[in-house]
mmCIF file of the C-alpha atoms, coordinates in Angstrom:
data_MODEL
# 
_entry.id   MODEL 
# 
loop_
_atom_site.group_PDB 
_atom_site.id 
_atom_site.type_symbol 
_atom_site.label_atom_id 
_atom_site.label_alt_id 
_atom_site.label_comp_id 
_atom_site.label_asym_id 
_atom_site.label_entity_id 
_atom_site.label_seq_id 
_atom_site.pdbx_PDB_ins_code 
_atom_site.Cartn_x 
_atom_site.Cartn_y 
_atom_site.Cartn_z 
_atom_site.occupancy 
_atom_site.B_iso_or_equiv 
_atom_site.pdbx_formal_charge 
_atom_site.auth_seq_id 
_atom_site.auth_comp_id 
_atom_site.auth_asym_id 
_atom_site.auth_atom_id 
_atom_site.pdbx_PDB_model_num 
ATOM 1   C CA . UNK A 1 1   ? 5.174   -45.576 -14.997 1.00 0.00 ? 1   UNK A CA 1 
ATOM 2   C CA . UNK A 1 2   ? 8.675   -43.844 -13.656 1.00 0.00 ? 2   UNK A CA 1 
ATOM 3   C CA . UNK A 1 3   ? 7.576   -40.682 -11.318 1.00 0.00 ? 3   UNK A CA 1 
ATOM 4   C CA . UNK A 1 4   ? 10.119  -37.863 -12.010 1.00 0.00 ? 4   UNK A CA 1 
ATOM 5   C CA . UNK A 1 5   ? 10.925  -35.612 -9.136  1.00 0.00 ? 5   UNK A CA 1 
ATOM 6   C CA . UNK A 1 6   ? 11.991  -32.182 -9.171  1.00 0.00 ? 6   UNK A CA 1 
ATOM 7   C CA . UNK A 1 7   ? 14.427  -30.226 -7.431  1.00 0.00 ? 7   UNK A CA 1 
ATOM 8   C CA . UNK A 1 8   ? 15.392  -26.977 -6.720  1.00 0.00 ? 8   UNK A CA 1 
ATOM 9   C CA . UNK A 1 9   ? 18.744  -25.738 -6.030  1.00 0.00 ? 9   UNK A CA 1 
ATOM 10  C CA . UNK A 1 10  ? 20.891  -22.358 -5.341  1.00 0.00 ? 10  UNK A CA 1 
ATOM 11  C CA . UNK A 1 11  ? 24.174  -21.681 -5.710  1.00 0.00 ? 11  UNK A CA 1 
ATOM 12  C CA . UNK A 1 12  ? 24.936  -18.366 -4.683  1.00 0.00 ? 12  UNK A CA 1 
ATOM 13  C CA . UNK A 1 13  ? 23.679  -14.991 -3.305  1.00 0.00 ? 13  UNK A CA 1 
ATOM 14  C CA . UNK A 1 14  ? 25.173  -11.784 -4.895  1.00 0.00 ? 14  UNK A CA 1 
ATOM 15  C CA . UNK A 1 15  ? 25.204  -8.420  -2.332  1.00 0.00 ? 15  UNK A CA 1 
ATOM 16  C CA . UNK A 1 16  ? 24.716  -5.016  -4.435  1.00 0.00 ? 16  UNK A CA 1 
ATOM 17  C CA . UNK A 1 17  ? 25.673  -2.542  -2.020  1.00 0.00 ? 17  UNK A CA 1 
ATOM 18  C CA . UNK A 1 18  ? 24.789  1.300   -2.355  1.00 0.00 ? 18  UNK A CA 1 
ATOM 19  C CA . UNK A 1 19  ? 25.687  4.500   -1.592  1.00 0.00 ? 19  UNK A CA 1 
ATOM 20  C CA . UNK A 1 20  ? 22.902  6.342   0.944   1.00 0.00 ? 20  UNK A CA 1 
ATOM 21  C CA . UNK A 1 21  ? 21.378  9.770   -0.784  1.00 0.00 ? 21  UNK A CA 1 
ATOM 22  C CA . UNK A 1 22  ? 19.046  12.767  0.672   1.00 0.00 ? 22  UNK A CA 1 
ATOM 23  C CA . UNK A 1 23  ? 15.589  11.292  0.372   1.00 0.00 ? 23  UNK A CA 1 
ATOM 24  C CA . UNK A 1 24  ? 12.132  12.967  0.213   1.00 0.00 ? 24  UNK A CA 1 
ATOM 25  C CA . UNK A 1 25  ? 10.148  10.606  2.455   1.00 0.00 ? 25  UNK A CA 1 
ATOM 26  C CA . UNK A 1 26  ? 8.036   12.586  4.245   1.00 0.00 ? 26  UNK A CA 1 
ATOM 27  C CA . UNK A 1 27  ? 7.366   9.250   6.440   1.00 0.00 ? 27  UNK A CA 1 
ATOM 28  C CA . UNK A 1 28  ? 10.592  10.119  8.997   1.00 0.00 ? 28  UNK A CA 1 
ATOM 29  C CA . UNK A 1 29  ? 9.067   11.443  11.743  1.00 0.00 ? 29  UNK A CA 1 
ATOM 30  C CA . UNK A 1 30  ? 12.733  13.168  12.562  1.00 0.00 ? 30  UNK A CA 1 
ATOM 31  C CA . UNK A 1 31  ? 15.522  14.017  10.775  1.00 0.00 ? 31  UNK A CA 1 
ATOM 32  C CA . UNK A 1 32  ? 16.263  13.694  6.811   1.00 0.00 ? 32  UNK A CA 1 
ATOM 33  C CA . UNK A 1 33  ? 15.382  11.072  5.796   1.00 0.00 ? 33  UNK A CA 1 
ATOM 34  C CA . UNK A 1 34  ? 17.937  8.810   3.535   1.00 0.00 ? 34  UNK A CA 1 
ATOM 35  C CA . UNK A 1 35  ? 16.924  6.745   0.492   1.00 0.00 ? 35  UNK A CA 1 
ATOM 36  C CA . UNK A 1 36  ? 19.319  4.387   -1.477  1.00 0.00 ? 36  UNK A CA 1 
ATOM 37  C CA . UNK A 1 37  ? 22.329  6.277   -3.711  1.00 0.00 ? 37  UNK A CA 1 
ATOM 38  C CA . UNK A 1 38  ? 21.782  5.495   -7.965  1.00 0.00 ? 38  UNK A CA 1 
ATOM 39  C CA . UNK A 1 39  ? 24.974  3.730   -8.009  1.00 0.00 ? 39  UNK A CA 1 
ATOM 40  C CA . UNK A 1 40  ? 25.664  0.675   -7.171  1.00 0.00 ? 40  UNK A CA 1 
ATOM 41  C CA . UNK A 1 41  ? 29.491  0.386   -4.911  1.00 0.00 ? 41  UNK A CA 1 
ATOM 42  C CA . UNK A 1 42  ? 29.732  -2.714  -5.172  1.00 0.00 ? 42  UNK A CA 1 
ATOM 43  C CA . UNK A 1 43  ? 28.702  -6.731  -6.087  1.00 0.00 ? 43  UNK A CA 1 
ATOM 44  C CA . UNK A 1 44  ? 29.510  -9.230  -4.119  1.00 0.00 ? 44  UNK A CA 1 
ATOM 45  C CA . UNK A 1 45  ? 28.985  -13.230 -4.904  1.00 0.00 ? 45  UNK A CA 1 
ATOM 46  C CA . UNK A 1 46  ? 28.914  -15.714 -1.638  1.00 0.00 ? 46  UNK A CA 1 
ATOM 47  C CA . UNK A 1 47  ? 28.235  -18.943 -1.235  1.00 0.00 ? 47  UNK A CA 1 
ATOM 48  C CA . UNK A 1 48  ? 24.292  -19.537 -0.240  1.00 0.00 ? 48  UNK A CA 1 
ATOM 49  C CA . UNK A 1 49  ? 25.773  -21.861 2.755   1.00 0.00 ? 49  UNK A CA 1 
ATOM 50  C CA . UNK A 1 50  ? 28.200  -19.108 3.865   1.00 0.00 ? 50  UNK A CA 1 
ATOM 51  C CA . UNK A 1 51  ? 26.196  -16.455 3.412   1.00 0.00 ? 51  UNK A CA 1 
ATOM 52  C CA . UNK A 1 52  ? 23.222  -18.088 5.954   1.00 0.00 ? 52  UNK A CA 1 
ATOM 53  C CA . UNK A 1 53  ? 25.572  -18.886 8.038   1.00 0.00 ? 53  UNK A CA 1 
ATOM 54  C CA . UNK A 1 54  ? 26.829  -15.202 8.025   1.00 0.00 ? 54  UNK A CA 1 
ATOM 55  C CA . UNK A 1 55  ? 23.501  -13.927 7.978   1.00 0.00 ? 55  UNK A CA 1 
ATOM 56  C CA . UNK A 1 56  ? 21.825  -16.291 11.016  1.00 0.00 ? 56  UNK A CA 1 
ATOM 57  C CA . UNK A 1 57  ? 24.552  -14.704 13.570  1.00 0.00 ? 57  UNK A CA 1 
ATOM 58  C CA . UNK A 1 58  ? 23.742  -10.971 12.728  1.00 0.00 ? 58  UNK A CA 1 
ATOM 59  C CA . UNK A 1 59  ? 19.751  -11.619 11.693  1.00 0.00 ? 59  UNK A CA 1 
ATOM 60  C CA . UNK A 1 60  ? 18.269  -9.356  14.101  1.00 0.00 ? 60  UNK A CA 1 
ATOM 61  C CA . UNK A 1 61  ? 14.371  -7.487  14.108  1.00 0.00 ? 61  UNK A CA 1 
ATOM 62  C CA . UNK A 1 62  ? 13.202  -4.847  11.748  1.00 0.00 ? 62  UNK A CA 1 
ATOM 63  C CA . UNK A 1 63  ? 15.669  -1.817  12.254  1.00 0.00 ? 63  UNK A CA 1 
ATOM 64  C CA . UNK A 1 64  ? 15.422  2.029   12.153  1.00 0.00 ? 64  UNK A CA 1 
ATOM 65  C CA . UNK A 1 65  ? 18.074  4.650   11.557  1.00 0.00 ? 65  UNK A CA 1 
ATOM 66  C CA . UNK A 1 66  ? 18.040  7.306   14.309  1.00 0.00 ? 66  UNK A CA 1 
ATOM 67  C CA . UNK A 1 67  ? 17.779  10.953  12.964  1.00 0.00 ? 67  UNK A CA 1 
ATOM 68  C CA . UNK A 1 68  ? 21.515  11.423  14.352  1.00 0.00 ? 68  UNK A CA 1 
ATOM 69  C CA . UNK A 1 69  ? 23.071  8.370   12.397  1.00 0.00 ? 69  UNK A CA 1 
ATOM 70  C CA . UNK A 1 70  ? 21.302  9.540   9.022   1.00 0.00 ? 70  UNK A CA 1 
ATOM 71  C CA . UNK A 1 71  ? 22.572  13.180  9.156   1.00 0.00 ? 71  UNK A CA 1 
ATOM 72  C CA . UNK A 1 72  ? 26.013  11.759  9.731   1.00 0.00 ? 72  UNK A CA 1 
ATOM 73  C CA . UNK A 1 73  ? 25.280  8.688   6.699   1.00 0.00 ? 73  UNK A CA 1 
ATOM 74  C CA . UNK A 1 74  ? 24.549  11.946  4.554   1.00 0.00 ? 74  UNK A CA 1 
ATOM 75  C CA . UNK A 1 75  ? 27.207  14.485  5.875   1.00 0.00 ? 75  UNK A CA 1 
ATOM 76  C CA . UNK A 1 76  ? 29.898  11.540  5.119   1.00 0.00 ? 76  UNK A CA 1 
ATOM 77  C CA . UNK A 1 77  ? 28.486  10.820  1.748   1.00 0.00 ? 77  UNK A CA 1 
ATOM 78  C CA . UNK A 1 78  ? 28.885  14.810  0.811   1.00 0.00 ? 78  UNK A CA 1 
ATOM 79  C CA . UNK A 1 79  ? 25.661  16.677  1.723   1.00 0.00 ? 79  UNK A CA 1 
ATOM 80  C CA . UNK A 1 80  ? 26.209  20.131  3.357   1.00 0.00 ? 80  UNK A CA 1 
ATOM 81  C CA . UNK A 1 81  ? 24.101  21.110  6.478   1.00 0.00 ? 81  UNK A CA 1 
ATOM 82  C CA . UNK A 1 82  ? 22.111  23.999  3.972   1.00 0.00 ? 82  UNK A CA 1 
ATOM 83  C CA . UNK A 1 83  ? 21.056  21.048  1.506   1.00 0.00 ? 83  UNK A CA 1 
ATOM 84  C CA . UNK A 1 84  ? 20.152  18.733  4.786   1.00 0.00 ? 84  UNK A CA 1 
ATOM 85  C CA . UNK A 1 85  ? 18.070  21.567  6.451   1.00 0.00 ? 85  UNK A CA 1 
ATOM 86  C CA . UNK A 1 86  ? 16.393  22.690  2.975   1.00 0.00 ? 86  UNK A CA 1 
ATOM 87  C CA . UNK A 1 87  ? 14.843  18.682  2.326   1.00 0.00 ? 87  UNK A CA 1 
ATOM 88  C CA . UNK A 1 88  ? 14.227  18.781  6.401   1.00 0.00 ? 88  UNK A CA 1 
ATOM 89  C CA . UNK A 1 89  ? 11.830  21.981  6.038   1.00 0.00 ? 89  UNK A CA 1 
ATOM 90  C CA . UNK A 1 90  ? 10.456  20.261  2.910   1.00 0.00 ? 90  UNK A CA 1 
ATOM 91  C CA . UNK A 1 91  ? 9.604   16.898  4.499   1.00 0.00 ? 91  UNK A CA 1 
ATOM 92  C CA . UNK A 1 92  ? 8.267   19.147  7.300   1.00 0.00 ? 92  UNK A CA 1 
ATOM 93  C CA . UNK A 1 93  ? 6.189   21.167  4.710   1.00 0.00 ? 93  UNK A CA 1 
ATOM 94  C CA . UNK A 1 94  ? 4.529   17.780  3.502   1.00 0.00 ? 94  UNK A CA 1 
ATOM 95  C CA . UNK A 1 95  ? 4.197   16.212  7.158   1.00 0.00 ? 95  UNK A CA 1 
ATOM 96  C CA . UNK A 1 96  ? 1.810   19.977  7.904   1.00 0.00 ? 96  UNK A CA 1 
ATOM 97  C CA . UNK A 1 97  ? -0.287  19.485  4.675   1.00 0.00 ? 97  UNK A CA 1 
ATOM 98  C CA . UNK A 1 98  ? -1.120  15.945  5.112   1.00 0.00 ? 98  UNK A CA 1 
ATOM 99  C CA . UNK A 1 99  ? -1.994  16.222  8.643   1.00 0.00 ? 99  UNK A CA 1 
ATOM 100 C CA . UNK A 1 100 ? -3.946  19.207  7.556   1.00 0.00 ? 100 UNK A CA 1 
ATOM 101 C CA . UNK A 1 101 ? -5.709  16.900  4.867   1.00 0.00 ? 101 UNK A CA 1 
ATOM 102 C CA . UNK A 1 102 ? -6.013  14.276  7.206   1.00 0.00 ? 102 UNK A CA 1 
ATOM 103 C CA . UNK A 1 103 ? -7.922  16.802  9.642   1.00 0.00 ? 103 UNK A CA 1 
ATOM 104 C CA . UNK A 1 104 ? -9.904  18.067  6.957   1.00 0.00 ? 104 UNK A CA 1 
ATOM 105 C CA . UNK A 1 105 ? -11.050 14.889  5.348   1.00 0.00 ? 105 UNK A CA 1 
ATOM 106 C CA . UNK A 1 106 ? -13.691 13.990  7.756   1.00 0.00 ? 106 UNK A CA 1 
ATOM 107 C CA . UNK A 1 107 ? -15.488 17.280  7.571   1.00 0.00 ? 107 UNK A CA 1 
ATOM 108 C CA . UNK A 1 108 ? -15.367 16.596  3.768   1.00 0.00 ? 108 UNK A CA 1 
ATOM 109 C CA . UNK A 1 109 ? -16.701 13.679  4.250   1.00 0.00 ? 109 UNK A CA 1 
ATOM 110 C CA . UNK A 1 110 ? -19.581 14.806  6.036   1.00 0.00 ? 110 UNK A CA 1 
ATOM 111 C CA . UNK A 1 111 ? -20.400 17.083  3.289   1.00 0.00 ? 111 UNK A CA 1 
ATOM 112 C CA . UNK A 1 112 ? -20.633 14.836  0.720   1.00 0.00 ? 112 UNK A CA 1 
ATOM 113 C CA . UNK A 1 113 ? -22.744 12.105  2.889   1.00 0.00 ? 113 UNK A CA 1 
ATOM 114 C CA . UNK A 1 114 ? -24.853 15.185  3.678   1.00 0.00 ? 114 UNK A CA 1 
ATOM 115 C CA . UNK A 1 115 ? -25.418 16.287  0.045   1.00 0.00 ? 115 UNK A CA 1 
ATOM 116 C CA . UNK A 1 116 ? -26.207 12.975  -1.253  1.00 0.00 ? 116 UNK A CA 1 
ATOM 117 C CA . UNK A 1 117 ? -28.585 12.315  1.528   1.00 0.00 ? 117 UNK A CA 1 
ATOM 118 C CA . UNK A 1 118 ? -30.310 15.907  0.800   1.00 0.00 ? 118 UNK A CA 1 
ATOM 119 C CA . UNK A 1 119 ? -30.471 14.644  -2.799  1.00 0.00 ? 119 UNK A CA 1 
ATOM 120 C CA . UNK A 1 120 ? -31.785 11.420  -2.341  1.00 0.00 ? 120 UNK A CA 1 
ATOM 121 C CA . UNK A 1 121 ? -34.804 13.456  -0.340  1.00 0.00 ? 121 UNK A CA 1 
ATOM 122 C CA . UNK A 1 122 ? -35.626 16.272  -2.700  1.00 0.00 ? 122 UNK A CA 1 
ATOM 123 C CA . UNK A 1 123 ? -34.775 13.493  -6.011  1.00 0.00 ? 123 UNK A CA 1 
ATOM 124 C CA . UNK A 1 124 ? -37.717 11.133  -3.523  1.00 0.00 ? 124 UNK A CA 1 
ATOM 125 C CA . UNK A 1 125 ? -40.015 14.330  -3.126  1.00 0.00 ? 125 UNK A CA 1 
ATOM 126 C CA . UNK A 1 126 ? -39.857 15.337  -7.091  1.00 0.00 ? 126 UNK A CA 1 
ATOM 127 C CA . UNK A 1 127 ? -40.514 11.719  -7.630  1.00 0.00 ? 127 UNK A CA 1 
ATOM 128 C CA . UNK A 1 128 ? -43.977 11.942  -5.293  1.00 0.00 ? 128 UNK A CA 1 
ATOM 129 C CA . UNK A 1 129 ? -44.933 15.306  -6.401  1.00 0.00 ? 129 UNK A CA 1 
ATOM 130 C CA . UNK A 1 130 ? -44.758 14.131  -10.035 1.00 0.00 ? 130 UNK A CA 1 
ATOM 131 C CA . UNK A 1 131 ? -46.358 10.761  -9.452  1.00 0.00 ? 131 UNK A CA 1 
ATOM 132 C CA . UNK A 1 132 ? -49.263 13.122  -7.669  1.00 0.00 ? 132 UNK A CA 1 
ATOM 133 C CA . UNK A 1 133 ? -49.070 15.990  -10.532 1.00 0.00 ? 133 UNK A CA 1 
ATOM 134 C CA . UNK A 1 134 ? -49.475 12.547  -13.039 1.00 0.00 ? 134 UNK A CA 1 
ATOM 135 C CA . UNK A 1 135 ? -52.898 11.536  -10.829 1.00 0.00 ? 135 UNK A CA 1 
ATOM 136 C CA . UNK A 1 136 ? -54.028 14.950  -11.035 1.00 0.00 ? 136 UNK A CA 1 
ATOM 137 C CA . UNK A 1 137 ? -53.728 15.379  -14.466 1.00 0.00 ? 137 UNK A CA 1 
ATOM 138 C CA . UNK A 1 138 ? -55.696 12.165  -15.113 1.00 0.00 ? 138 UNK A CA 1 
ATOM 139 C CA . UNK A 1 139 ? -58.531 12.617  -13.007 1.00 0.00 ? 139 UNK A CA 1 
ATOM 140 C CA . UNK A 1 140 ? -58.461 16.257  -14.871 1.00 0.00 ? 140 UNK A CA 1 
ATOM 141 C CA . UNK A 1 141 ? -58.552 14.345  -18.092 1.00 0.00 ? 141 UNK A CA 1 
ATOM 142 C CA . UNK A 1 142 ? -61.169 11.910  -17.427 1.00 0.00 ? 142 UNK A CA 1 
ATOM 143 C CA . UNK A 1 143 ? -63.502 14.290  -17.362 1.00 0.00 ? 143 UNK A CA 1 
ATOM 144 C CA . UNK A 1 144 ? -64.779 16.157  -20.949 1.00 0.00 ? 144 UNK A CA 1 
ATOM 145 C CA . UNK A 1 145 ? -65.627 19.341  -19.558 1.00 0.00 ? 145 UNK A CA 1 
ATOM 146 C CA . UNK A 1 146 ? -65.460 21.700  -16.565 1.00 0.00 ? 146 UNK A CA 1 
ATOM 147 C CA . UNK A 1 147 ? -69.102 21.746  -15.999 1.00 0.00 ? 147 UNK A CA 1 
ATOM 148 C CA . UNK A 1 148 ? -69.237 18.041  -15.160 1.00 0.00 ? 148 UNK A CA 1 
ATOM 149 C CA . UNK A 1 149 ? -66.477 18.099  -12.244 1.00 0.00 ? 149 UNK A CA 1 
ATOM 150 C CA . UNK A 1 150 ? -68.418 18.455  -9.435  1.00 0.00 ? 150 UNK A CA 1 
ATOM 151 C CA . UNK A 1 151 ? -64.845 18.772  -7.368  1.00 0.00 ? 151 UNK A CA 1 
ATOM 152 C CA . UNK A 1 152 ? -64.878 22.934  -8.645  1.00 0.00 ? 152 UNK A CA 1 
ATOM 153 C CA . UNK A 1 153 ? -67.058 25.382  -7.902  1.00 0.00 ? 153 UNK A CA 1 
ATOM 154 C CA . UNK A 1 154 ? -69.567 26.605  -9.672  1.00 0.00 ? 154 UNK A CA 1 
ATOM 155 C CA . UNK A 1 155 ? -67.906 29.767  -9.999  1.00 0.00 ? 155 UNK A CA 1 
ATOM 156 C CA . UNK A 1 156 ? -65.092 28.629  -11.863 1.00 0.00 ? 156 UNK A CA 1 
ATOM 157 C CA . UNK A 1 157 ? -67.195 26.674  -14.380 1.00 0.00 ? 157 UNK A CA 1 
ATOM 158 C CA . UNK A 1 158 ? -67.570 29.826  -16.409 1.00 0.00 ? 158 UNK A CA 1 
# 
């Protein structure tokens, strides 16, 4: 029996480039932040082998944009310094409520553990009191008249 073998093979990489646009990421801890433009610039096609070699010589760590480089990716793409400031004091808006949230949420937390544990005693006490109301009503019932407990007193008999 003939074993086949596969293989796998690439032939090129294509490079969609995009414009940058104001984004709403409340995530950047300064500035205004910057998301990808809709429209694509332009497409590129390389080689795979070129474009590793390109790549290896300028692969470098994770990077960030600093707050000053994004204002001045936006200002060149067209944004004016009202529409930067008015998404800045929105991100800032949404960084205040979810730190808000994020102080509140243990305290709501400890509400909710406490009601459930305050449930689980009184549902636990209802539970005895009517397993103990249940006895009582049998040993009530196994007797056929008032006059034969000798548990009551003699006054109530009557």
């Amino acid at each position: 029996m003939k074993r086949s073998t596969s293989n796998v093979s690439f032939g090129s990489v294509s490079i969609h480039e995009f414009g940058v646009s104001l984004g709403d990421n409340p995530a950047a801890a300064v500035g205004v932040p910057i998301a990808l433009g809709k429209e694509c610039r332009k497409i590129e096609n390389i080689d795979l082998h070129e474009y590793e070699e390109m790549r290896s010589s300028t692969r470098r760590p994770a990077q960030f944009i600093s707050p000053m480089d994004r204002r001045e990716m936006l200002k060149c793409a067209g944004y004016s310094n009202s529409e930067l400031a008015a998404v800045k004091d929105e991100v800032k808006k949404i960084q205040r409520s979810r730190l808000k949230q994020r102080n509140v949420r243990p305290f709501i937390d400890n509400i909710i553990i406490w009601r459930e544990t305050l449930a689980n005693h009184f549902c636990k006490k209802k539970r005895v009191a009517e397993k103990n109301n249940d006895q009582l009503q049998a040993s009530w019932n196994s007797t056929s008249s008032l006059s034969d407990r000798s548990d009551i007193p003699p006054i109530l008999k009557k």
